[in-house]
TIDRENFI-140925 format. One record per residue (C-alpha): x, y, z; residue in three letters. Coordinates in pm, 1 decimal, always signed. Each point is the difference from the previous one (the first is absolute). Layout:
residues N
REC          x          y          z   resn
REC          X          Y          Z    ALA
...
***
This chain:
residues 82
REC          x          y          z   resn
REC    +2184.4     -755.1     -658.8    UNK
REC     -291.3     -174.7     -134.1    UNK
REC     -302.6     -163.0     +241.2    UNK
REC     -333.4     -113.5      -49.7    UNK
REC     -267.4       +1.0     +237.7    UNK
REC     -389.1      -68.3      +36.4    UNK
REC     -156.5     +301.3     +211.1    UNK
REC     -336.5      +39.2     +110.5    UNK
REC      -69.8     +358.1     -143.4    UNK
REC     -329.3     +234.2      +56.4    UNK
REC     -111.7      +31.9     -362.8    UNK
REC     -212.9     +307.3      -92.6    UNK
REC     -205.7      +45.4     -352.6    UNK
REC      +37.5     +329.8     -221.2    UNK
REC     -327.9     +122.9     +168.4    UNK
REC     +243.1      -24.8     +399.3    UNK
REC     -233.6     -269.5     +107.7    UNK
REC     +167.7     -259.3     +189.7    UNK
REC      -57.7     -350.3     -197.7    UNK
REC     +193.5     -168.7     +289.3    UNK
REC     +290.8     -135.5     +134.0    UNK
REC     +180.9     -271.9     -327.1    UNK
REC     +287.2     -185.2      -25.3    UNK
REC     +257.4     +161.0     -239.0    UNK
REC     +313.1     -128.3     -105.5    UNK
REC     +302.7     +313.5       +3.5    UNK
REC     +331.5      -44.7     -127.1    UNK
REC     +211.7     +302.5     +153.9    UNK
REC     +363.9      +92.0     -126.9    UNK
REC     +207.6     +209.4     +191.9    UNK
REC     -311.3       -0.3     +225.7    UNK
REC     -241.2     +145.6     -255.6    UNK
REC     -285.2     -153.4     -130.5    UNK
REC      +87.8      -99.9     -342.9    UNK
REC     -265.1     -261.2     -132.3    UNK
REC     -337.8      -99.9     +128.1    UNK
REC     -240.8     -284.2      -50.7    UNK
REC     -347.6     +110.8      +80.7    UNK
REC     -336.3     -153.0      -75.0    UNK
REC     +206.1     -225.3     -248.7    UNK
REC     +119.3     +260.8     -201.4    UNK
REC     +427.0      +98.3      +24.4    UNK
REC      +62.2     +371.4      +43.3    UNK
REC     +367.8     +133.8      -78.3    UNK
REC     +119.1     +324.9     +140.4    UNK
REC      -93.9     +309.9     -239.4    UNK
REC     +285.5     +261.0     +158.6    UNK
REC     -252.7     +207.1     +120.5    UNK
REC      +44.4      +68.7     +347.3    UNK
REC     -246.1     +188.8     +228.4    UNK
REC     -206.1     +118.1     +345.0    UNK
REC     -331.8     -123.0     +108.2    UNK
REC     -119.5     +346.0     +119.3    UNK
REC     -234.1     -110.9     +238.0    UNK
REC     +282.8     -208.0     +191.6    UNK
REC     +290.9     +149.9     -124.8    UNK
REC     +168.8     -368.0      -83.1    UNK
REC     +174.0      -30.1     -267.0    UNK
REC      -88.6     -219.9     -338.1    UNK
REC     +103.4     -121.0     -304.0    UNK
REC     -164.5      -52.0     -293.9    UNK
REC      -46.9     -345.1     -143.0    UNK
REC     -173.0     -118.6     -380.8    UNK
REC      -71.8     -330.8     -201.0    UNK
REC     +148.4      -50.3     -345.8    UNK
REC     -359.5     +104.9      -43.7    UNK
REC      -31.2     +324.8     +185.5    UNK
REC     -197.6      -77.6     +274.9    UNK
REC     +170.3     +224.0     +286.9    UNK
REC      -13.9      -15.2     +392.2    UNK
REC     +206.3     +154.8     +261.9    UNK
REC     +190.8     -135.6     +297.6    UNK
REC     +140.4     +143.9     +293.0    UNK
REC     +384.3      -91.5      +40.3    UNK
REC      -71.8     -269.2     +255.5    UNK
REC     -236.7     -172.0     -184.8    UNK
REC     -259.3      +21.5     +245.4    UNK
REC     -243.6     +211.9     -184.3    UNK
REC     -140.3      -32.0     -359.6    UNK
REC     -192.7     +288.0     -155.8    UNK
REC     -130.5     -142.2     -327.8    UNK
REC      -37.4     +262.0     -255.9    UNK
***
């Protein structure tokens, strides 16, 4: 099952400074983040899967058809742009 949804995620820059709290669009399948529209560029789901070791959460890797990269916790709550 397919859903789309606008969260309000905490987005933090490759140095872990907090640029703020943005509006990001998520579309989830199966409950997993699977596409993202941030700061007007479309991110697709990479296959990499991983931790955030300060937190523990767990993330997924998302890129642009022209390799810019971020990660996103499962929820879609936190962006960690890369």
């Amino acid at each position: 099952m397919n859903s789309k949804q606008t969260i309000e995620a905490k987005v933090i820059d490759t140095n872990h400074r907090l640029r703020g709290w943005m509006n990001v669009d998520v579309e989830f399948h199966q409950n997993l983040p699977v596409e993202v529209i941030h700061d007007g560029k479309t991110y697709t789901y990479t296959g990499k899967d991983g931790v955030w070791m300060s937190t523990g959460r767990e993330t997924r890797e998302m890129a642009t058809p022209e390799d810019a990269r971020l990660w996103i916790t499962l929820d879609g709550h936190i962006v960690l742009e890369d």
